[in-house]
C-alpha positions as CSV (number, residue, x, y, z in Angstrom):
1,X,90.1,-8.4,337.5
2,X,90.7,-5.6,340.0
3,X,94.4,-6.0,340.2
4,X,94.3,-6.3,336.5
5,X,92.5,-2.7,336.5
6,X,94.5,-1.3,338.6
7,X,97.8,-2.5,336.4
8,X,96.0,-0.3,333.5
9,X,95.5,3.0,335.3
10,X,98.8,2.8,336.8
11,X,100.1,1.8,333.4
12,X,97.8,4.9,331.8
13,X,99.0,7.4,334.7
14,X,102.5,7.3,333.4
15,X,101.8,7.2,329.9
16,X,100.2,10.8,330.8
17,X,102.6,11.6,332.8
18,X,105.3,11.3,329.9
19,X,102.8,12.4,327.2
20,X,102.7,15.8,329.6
21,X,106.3,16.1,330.7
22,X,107.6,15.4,327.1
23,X,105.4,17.8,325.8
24,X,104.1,15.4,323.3
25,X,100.0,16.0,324.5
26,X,98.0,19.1,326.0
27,X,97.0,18.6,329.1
28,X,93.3,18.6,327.8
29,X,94.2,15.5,325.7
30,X,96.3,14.2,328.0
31,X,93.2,13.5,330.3
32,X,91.2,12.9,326.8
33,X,93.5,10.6,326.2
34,X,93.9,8.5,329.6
35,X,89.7,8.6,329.7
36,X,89.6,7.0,326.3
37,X,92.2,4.0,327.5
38,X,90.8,3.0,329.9
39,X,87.6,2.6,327.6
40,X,89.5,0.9,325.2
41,X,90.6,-1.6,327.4
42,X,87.6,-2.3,329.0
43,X,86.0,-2.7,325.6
44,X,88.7,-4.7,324.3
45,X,91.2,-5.7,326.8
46,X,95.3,-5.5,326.5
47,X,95.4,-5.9,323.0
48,X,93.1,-2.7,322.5
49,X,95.9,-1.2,324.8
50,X,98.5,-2.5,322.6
51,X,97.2,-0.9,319.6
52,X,96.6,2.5,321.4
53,X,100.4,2.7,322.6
54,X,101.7,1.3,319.0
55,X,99.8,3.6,317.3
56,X,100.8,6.6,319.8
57,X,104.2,5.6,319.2
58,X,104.5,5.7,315.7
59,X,102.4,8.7,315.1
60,X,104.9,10.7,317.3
61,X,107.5,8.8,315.6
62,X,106.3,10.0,312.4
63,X,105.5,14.0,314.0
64,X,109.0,14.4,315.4
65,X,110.9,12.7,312.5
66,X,112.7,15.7,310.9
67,X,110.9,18.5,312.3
68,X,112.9,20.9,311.2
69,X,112.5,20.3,307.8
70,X,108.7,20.5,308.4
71,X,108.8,23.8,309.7
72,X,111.0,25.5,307.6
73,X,108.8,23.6,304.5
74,X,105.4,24.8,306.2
75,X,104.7,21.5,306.9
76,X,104.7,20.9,310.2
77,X,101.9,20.7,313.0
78,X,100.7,23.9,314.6
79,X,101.0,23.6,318.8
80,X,104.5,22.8,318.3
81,X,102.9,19.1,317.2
82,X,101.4,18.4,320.7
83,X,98.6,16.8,320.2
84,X,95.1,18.4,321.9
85,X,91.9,16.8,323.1
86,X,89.9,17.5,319.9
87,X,92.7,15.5,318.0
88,X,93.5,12.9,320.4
89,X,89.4,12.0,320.1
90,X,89.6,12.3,316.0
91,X,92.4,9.3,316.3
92,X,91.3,7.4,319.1
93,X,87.3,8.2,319.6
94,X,85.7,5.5,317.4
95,X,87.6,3.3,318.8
96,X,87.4,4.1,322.4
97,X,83.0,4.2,321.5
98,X,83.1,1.5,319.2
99,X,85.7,-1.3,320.2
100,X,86.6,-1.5,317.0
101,X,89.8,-0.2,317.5
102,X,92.2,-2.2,315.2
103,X,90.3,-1.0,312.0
104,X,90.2,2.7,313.2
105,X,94.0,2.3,314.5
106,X,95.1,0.8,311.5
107,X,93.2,4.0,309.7
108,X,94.9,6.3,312.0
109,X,98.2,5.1,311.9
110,X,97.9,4.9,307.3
111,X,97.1,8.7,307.5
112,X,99.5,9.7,309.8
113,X,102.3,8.1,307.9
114,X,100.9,9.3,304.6
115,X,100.7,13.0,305.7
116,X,104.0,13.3,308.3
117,X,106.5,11.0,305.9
118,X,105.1,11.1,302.5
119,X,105.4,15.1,302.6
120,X,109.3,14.9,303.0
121,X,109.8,11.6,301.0
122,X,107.3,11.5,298.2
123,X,108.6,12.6,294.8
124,X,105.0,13.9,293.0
125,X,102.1,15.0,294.5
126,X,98.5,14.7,293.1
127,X,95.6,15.7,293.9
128,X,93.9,12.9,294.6
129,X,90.2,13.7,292.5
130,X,91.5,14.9,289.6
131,X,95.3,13.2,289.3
132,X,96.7,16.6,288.3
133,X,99.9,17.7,290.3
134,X,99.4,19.9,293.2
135,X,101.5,21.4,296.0
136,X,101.9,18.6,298.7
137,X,100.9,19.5,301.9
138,X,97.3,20.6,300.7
139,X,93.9,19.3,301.9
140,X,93.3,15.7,299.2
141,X,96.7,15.9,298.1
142,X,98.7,12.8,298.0
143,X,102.0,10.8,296.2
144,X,102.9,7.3,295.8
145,X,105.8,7.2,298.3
146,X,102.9,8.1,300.8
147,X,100.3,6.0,300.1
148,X,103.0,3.3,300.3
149,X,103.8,4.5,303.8
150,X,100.3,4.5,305.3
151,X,99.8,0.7,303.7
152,X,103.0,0.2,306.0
153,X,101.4,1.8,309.1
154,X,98.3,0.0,308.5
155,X,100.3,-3.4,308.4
156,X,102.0,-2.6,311.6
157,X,99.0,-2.3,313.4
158,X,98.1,-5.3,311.7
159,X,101.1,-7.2,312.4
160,X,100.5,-6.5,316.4
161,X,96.9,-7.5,316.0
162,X,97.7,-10.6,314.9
163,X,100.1,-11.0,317.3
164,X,97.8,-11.7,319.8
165,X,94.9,-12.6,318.2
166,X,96.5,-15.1,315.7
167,X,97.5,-14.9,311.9
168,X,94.6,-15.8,309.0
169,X,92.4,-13.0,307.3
170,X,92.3,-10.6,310.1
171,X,95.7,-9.4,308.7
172,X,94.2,-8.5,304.9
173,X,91.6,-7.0,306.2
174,X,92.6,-4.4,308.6
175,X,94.9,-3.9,305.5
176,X,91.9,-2.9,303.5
177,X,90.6,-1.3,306.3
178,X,93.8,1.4,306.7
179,X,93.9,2.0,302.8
180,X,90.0,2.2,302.7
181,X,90.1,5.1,305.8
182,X,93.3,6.9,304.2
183,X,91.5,6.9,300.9
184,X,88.4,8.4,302.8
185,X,90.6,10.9,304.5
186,X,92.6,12.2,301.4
187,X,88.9,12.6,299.5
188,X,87.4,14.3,302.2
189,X,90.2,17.0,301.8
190,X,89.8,17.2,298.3
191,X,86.4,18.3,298.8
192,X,84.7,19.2,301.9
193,X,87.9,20.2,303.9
194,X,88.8,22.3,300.6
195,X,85.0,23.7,300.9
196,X,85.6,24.5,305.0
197,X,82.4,22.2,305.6
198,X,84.9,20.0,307.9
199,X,87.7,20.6,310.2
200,X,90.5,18.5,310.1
201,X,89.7,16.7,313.2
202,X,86.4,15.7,311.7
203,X,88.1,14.3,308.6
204,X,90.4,12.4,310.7
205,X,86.8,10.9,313.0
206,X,85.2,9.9,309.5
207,X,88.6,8.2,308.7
208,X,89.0,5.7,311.6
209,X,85.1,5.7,311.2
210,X,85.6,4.3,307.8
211,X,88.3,1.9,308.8
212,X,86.1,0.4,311.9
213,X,83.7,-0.4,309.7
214,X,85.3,-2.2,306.9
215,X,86.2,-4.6,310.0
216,X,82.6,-4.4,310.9
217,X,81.1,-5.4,307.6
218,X,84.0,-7.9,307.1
219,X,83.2,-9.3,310.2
């Protein structure tokens, strides 16, 4: 177990290391973010790892994919999309206190795809209470093409979950349990983000909140 431990926190100390050298994290989150992997695996071992660097990886995937379109479309993330502490603990918080990181991962990785791809690829944009069209980019705000890429990041995170802990329901579930926190996500815009009575980074906590516990309760 201690050379085990010590693999992790070497294999944490260069993921911060490249997370600060590429730019891709403050250095706030990039401690944030080493603090709540080590968490993660010592609530849930390597494949709590496993989802943490998957889910990193496709959610810079997803920032950086044509960033120039973003910006020039408003889209794109303020800080130059590096990621600070307040946001690295909206994606990865639940399930660094929780354990239950597949379903909050799975959340994560629907709602980054939704928002970072479904803005440059989806076609119409509703608003997601009312169904009438709206500017994308707003707060509850969302289109088809979207949707359809969050279900994909959710079954990525999936797929690597099962992986390791075998194929049977798990895989439908954390399904449910990425729609179910996207959903929750693109509501909470619509209303209380709209209304300023949350931040962003607290609509993204509530999210993977929501996705942990579908697991929970399917559990």
């Amino acid at each position: 177990m201690p050379l085990q431990l010590a693999l992790v926190v070497l294999l944490l100390g260069l993921g911060m290391a490249y997370s600060a050298r590429a730019g891709k994290l403050t250095v706030p989150a990039v401690w944030t973010g080493g603090a709540l992997g080590l968490l993660i695996y010592l609530g849930a071992g390597w494949s709590g790892l496993a989802s943490l660097a998957l889910f990193f990886g496709l959610g810079t995937a997803a920032s950086a994919w044509r960033v120039a379109d973003k910006r020039r479309l408003g889209l794109a993330e303020a800080n130059r999309g590096r990621r600070t502490a307040g946001q690295v603990l909206a994606n990865a918080g639940v399930a660094g206190i929780l354990g239950l990181l597949a379903g909050s991962f799975a959340s994560a990785a629907a709602d980054t795809l939704a928002s970072e791809l479904g803005n440059l690829y989806g076609r119409r944009y509703y608003n997601i209470l009312t169904f009438k069209p709206e500017q994308r980019g707003l707060d509850g705000v969302v289109s088809l093409e979207g949707t359809l890429l969050g279900l994909a990041g959710s079954a990525v995170i999936a797929a690597a979950y099962c992986l390791g802990a075998g194929w049977g329901p798990a895989f439908g579930v954390l399904l449910l349990a990425g729609t179910a926190g996207n959903l929750a996500d693109s509501l909470l815009g619509a209303t209380l983000e709209r209304r300023h009575f949350l931040n962003n980074d607290a609509v993204n906590s509530l999210n993977t909140l929501v996705g942990a516990l579908v697991v929970a309760l399917a559990g």
